[in-house]
N, C-alpha and C positions, 0 to 999 in steps of 0.2 A: 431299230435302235440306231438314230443316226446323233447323238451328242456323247462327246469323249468326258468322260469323268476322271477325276485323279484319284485313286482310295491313299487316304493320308495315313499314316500308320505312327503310331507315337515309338521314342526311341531315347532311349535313355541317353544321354551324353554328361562329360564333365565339361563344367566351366572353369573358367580362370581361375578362380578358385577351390578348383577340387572338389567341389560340391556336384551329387547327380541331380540335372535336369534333365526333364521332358520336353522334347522337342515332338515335331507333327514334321517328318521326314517323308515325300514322293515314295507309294510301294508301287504301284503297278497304274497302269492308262487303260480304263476298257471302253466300248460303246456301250448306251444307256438308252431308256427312256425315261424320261419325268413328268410326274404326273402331280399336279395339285391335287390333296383328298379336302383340307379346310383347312379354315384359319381359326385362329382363336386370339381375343383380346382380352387381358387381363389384368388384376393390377398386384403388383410386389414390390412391397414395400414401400407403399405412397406413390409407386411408380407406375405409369402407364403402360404397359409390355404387348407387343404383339409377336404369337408364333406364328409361322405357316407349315402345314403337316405335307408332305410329299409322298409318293410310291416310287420308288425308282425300280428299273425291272434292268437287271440284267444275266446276262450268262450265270453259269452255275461256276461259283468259285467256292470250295470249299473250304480255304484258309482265311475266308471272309470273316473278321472278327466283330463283336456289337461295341469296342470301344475306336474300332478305325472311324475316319473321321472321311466322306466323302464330299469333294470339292469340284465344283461345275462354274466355270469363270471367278468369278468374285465371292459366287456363293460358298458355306459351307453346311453341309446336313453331318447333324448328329441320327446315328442310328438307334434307334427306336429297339427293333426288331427285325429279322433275317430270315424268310420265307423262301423254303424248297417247296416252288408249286410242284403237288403233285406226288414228290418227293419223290421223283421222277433222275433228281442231278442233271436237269440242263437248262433252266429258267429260275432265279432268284427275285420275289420280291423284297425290297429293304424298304420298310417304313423311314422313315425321316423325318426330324424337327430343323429347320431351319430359323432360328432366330432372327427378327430383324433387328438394328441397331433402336435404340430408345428415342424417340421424338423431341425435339427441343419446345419446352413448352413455351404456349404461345404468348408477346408481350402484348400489355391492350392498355392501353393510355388510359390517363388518368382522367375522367371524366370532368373535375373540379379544380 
């Protein structure tokens, strides 16, 4: 496991206005591996969308929740699913969906 992941943890706060939002606040730094399992391309709503599915394997954290949000540089993985291999408590697999952003569709000149 040699890439540091950040587990993003949501957290309620007020705004300037008094109102509670959700924010995605830094909970803990751990080493990881990541693993491409597929991709999928799809379409919602007239849109062109591509997912990529990941395995990320790390240490056994037990207060690992399925709405923390894991973050690797730029990327962000939504959690899927949260695998005690073994159920052993010393090895976590976390399924993951990372979204890519949406494709700018392409311009193609006017032929006439």
């Amino acid at each position: 496991m040699k890439k540091r992941i950040t587990i993003m943890r949501y957290h309620d706060t007020e705004n300037s206005l008094g109102n509670l939002v959700s924010k995605l606040i830094p909970y803990k730094t751990v080493y990881a591996e990541i693993k491409p399992v597929r991709g999928k391309e799809y379409q919602e709503y007239y849109k062109d969308t591509n997912s990529l599915e990941y395995k990320i394997t790390i240490r056994y954290l037990p207060d690992l929740l399925p709405t923390d949000v894991l973050k690797y540089k730029d990327n962000q993985f939504l959690i899927n699913s949260i695998i005690n291999v073994d159920e052993q408590g010393y090895i976590q697999e976390v399924m993951c969906t990372e979204k890519i952003q949406d494709r700018k569709a392409e311009v193609i000149p006017d032929g006439g």
